[in-house]
C-alpha positions as CSV (number, residue, x, y, z in Angstrom):
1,X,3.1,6.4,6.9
2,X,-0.5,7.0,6.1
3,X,-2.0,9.7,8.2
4,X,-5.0,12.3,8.0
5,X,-3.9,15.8,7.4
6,X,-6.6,18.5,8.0
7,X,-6.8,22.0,5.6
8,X,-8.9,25.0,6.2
9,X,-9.7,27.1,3.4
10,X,-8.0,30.7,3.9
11,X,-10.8,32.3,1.5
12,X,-12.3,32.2,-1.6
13,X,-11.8,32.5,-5.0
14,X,-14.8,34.4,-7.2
15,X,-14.8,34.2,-11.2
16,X,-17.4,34.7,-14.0
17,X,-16.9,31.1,-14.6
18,X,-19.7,29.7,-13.1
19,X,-19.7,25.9,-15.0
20,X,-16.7,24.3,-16.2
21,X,-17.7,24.6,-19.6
22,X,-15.9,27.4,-21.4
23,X,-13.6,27.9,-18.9
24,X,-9.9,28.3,-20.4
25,X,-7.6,25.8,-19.9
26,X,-4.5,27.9,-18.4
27,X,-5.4,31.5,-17.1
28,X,-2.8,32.8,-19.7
29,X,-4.7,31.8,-22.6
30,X,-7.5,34.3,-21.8
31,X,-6.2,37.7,-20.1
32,X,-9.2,39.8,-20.1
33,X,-11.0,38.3,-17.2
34,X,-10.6,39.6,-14.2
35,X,-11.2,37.2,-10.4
36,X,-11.1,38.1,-7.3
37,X,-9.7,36.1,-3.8
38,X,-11.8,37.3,-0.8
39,X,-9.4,36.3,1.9
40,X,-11.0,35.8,5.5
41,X,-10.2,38.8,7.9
42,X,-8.2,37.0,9.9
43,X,-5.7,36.4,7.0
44,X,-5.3,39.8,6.0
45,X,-2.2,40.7,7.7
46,X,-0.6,38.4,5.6
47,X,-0.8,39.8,2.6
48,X,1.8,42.5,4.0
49,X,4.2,43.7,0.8
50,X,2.1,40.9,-1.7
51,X,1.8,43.5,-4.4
52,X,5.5,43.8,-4.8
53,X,4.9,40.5,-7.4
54,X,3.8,40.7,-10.7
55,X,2.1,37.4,-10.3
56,X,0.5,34.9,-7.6
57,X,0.3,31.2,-7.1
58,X,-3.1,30.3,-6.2
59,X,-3.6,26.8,-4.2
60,X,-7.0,25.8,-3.9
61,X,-9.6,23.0,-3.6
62,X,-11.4,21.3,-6.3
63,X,-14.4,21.4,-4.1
64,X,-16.6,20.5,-7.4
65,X,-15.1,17.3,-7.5
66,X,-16.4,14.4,-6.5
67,X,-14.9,11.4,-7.7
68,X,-11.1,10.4,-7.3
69,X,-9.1,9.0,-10.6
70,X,-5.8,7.2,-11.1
71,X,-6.0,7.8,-14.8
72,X,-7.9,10.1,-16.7
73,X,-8.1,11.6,-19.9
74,X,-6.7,15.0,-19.7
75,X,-8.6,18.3,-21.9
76,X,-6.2,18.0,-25.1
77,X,-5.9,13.5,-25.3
78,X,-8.5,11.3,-26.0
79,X,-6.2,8.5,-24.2
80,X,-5.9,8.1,-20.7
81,X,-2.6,9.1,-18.6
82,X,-2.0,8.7,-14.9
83,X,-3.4,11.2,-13.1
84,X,-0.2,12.7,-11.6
85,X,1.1,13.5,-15.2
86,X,-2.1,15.5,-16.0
87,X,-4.2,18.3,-14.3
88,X,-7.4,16.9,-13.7
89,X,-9.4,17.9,-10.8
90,X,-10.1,14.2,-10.5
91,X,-7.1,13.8,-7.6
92,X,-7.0,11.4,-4.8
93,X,-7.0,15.1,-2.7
94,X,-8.5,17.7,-5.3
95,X,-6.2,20.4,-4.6
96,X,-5.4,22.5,-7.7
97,X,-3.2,25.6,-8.4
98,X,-3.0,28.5,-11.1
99,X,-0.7,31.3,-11.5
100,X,-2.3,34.4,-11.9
101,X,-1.6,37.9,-12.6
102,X,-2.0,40.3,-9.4
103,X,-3.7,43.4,-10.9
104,X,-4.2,45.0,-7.1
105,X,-4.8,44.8,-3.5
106,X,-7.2,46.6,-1.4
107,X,-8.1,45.4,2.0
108,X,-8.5,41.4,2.0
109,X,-8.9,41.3,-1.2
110,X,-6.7,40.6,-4.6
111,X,-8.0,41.2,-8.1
112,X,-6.3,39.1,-10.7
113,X,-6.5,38.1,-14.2
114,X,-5.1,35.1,-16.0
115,X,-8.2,33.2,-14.2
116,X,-8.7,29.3,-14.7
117,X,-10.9,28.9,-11.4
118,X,-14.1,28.0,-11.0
119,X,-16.6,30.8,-9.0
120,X,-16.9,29.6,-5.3
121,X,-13.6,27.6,-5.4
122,X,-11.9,27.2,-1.8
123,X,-8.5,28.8,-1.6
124,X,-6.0,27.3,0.9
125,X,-3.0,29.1,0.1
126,X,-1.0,31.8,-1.6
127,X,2.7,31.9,-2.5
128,X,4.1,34.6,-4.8
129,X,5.7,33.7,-8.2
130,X,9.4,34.0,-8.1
131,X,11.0,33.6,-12.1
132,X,14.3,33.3,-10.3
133,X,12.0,30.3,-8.5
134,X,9.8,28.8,-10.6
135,X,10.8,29.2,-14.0
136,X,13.3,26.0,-15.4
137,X,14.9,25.8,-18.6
138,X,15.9,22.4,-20.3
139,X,12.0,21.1,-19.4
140,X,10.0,18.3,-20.8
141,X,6.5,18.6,-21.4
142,X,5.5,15.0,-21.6
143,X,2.1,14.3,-23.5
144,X,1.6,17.9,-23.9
145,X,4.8,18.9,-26.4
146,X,3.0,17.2,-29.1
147,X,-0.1,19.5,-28.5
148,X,2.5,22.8,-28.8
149,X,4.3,21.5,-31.5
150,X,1.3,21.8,-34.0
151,X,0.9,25.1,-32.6
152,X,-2.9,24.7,-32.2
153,X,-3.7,24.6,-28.2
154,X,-7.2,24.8,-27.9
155,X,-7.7,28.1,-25.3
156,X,-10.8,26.5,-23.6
157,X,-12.5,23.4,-22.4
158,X,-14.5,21.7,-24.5
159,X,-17.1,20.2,-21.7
């Protein structure tokens, strides 16, 4: 069943990171910088009891994006995987997420660090991180382990 689904962006998402380049490649890797979500005002009763968690799961829209891969070569190969095994932006629907760490809320808006996200990025949802949740033990990392293994994960892009 093939059928046209329609998303509204709920706010948006403003970082230093203006250009891709330089950006890190997970938000943990670089906990300094400091984002903030500028929720529209007709969202901001939902953010009732949101900074009761530690950290947030950010959903948003690789609005920069403008081509669509099935295989792509993701930030730490030089070989192409399919595109549901890496992160690329380059998605048949461009929708991205990031955890981040809530550092506080005042009004409708969140400031967070552990940012990944490109300045201007379209957020279409938040969900709070739950480690009872969203943390697994026993997991494989595909492609990736190898990169962790040497113990020498690049912290930024290299675009």
């Amino acid at each position: 069943m093939r059928k046209t689904i329609i998303v509204k962006p709920i706010g948006v998402i403003r970082t230093p990171y203006k250009e891709p380049k330089g950006i890190p490649i997970q938000g943990k890797f670089e906990t300094g910088v400091i984002g903030t979500v500028s929720l529209f005002p007709e969202y901001r009763a939902g953010l009732k009891d949101i900074e009761r968690f530690s950290h947030l799961i950010l959903i948003y829209y690789f609005n920069r994006s403008k081509e669509e891969r099935l295989t792509d070569k993701p930030f730490l190969e030089d070989v192409e995987h399919g595109i549901f095994s890496i992160r690329s932006p380059h998605r048949p629907n461009h929708i991205g997420f990031s955890i981040v760490k809530l550092e506080s809320v005042k009004g409708a808006t969140i400031t967070f660090s552990e940012v990944d996200i490109l300045d201007g990025t379209p957020l279409l949802d938040i969900k709070p991180y739950v480690k009872h949740f969203d943390s697994r033990n026993k997991v494989r990392n595909g492609c990736i382990e190898k990169h962790f293994n040497t113990g020498k994960i690049p912290k930024r892009t290299r675009l």
